[in-house]
PLY file of the C-alpha trace (Angstrom):
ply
format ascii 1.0
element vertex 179
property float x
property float y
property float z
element edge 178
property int vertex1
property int vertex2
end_header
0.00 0.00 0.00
1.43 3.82 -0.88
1.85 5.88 2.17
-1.39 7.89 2.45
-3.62 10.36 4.32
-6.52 8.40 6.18
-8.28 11.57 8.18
-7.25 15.51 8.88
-8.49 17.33 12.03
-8.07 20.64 13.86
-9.42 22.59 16.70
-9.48 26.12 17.29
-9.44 25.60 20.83
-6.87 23.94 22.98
-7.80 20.92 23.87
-7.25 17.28 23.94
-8.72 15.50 21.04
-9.22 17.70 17.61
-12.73 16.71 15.10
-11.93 15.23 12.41
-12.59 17.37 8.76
-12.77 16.79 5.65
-9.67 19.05 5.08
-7.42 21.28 6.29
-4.42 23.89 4.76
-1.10 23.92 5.88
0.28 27.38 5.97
3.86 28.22 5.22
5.84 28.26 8.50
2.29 28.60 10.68
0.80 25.36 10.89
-3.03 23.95 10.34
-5.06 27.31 9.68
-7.22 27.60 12.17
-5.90 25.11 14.71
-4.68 26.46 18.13
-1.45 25.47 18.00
-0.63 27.48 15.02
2.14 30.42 14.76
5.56 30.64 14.61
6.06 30.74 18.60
5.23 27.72 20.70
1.45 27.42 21.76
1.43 24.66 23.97
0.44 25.98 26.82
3.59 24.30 29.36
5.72 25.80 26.94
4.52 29.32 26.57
4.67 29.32 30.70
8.35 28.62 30.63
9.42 31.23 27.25
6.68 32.44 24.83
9.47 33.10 22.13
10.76 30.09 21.64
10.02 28.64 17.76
7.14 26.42 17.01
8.68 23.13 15.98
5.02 21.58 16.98
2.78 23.26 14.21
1.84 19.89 13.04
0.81 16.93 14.88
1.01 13.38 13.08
0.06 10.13 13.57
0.66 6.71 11.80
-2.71 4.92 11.86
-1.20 1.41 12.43
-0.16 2.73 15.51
-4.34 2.79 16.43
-4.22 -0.85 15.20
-1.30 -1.99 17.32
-3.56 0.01 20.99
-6.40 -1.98 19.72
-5.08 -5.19 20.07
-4.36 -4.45 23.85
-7.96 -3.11 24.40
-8.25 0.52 23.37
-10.33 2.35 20.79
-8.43 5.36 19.51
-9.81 7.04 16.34
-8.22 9.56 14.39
-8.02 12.94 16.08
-8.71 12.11 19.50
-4.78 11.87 20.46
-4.90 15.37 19.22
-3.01 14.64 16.12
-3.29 17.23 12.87
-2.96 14.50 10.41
-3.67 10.68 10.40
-1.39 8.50 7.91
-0.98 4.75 7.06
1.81 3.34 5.20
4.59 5.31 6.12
6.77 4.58 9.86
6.92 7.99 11.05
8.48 7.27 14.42
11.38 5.83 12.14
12.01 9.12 10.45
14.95 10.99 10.40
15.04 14.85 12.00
14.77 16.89 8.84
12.45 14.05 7.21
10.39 16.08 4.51
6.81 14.45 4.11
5.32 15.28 0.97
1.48 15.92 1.69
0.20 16.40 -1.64
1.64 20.43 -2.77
2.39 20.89 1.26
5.86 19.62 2.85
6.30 19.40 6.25
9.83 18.73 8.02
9.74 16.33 11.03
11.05 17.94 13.91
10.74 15.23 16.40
8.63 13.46 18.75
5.62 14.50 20.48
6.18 13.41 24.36
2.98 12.01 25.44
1.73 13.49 28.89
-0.49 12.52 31.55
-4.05 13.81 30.10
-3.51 10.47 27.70
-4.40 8.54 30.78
-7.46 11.25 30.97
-8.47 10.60 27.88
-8.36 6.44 28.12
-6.80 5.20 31.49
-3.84 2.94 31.04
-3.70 4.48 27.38
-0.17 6.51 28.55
1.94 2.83 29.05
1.32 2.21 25.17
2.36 5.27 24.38
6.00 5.69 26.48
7.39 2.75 28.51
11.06 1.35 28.52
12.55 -0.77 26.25
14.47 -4.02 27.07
17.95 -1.87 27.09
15.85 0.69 29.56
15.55 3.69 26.76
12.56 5.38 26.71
10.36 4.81 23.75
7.87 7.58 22.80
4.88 6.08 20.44
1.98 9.31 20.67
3.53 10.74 17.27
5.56 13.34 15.28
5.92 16.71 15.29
6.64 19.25 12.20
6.95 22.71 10.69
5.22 23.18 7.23
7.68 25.01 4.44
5.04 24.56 1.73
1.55 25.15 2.50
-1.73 23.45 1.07
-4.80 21.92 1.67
-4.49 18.37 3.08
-7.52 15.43 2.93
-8.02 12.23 3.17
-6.54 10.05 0.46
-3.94 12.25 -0.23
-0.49 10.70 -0.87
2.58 10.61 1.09
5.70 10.99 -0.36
9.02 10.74 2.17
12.20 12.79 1.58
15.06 11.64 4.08
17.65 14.79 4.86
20.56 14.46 2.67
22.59 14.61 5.80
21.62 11.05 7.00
19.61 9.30 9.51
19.44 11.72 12.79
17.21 10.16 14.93
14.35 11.92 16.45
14.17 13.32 20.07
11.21 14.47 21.68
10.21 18.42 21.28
0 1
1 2
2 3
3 4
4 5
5 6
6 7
7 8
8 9
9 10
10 11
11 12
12 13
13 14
14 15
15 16
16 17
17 18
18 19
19 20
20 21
21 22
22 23
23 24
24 25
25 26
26 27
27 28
28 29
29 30
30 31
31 32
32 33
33 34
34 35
35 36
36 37
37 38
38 39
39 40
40 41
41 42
42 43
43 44
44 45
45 46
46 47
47 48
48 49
49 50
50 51
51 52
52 53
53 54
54 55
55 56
56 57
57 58
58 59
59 60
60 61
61 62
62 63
63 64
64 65
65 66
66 67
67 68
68 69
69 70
70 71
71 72
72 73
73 74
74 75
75 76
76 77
77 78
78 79
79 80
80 81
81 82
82 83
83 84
84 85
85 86
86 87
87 88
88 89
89 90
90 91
91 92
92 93
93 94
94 95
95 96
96 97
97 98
98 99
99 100
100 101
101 102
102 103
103 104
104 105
105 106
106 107
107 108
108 109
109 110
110 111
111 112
112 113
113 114
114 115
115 116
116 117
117 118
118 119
119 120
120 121
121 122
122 123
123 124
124 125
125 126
126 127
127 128
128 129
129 130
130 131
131 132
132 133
133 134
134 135
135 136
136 137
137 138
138 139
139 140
140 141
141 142
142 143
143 144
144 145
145 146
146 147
147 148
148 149
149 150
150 151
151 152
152 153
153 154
154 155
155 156
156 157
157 158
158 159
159 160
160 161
161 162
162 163
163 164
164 165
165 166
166 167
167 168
168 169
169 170
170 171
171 172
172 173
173 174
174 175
175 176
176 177
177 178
């Protein structure tokens, strides 16, 4: 199966879970219009509290959709959106990106900054949901499952069924840290 877009959602409020749409447009070095975590400073909330001008390397949210699958099989029902994720793809390993990945959504291309670090208000949303989504590996590193995080350099509207295309960084494989 080509990598592909299976859902798109956004929320102009800050909150935990975004609705799912039937599109959304990535704006040049912004984010999802319309979505409160757009701009070019940080809008999480913990991170405006501890320096308001630091950049926005979380304007876009992603999720892999097998990821859903794999929760499923240990007894929880995530659908797209409620993890608070922008876009919703299957076919492509994002957690095994590169830093500097460039996913080709259609005309938009967003660079993969790193991973999202799954907090507490997981457990809110679906108790027990936080161990799938960070626990320790047999060597004792910390694994982080809830996502990616990127900046858009080209923007466009984004839907369901749109393709993904994957550019590594010419640079090589850096492997992603949480942001």
């Amino acid at each position: 199966m080509s990598p592909v877009v299976t859902a798109v959602s956004s929320n102009p409020e800050h909150s935990f879970s975004k609705p799912t749409r039937s599109r959304i447009r990535l704006l040049a070095g912004l984010g999802v219009e319309g979505d409160a975590h757009m701009g070019v400073t940080v809008k999480h909330r913990s991170r405006v509290a501890a320096d308001p001008t630091q950049p926005n390397l979380r304007q876009v949210h992603l999720i892999h959709a097998e990821l859903f699958d794999e929760v499923a099989e240990a007894g929880f029902v995530v659908e797209p959106g409620r993890m608070g994720e922008n876009i919703t793809t299957r076919g492509v390993d994002l957690l095994a990106l590169g830093r500097g990945t460039v996913l080709e959504l259609g005309e938009a291309r967003v660079e993969i900054t790193g991973l999202r670090n799954p907090c507490a208000q997981i457990d809110d949303f679906s108790p027990g949901l936080l161990e799938q989504m960070v626990f320790r590996d047999g060597a004792g590193a910390v694994v982080r499952r809830a996502g990616v995080m990127g900046v858009v350099l080209t923007g466009g509207v984004v839907t369901p069924g749109t393709p993904v295309g994957v550019r590594p960084t010419a640079g090589g494989h850096v492997p992603l840290e949480r942001v």
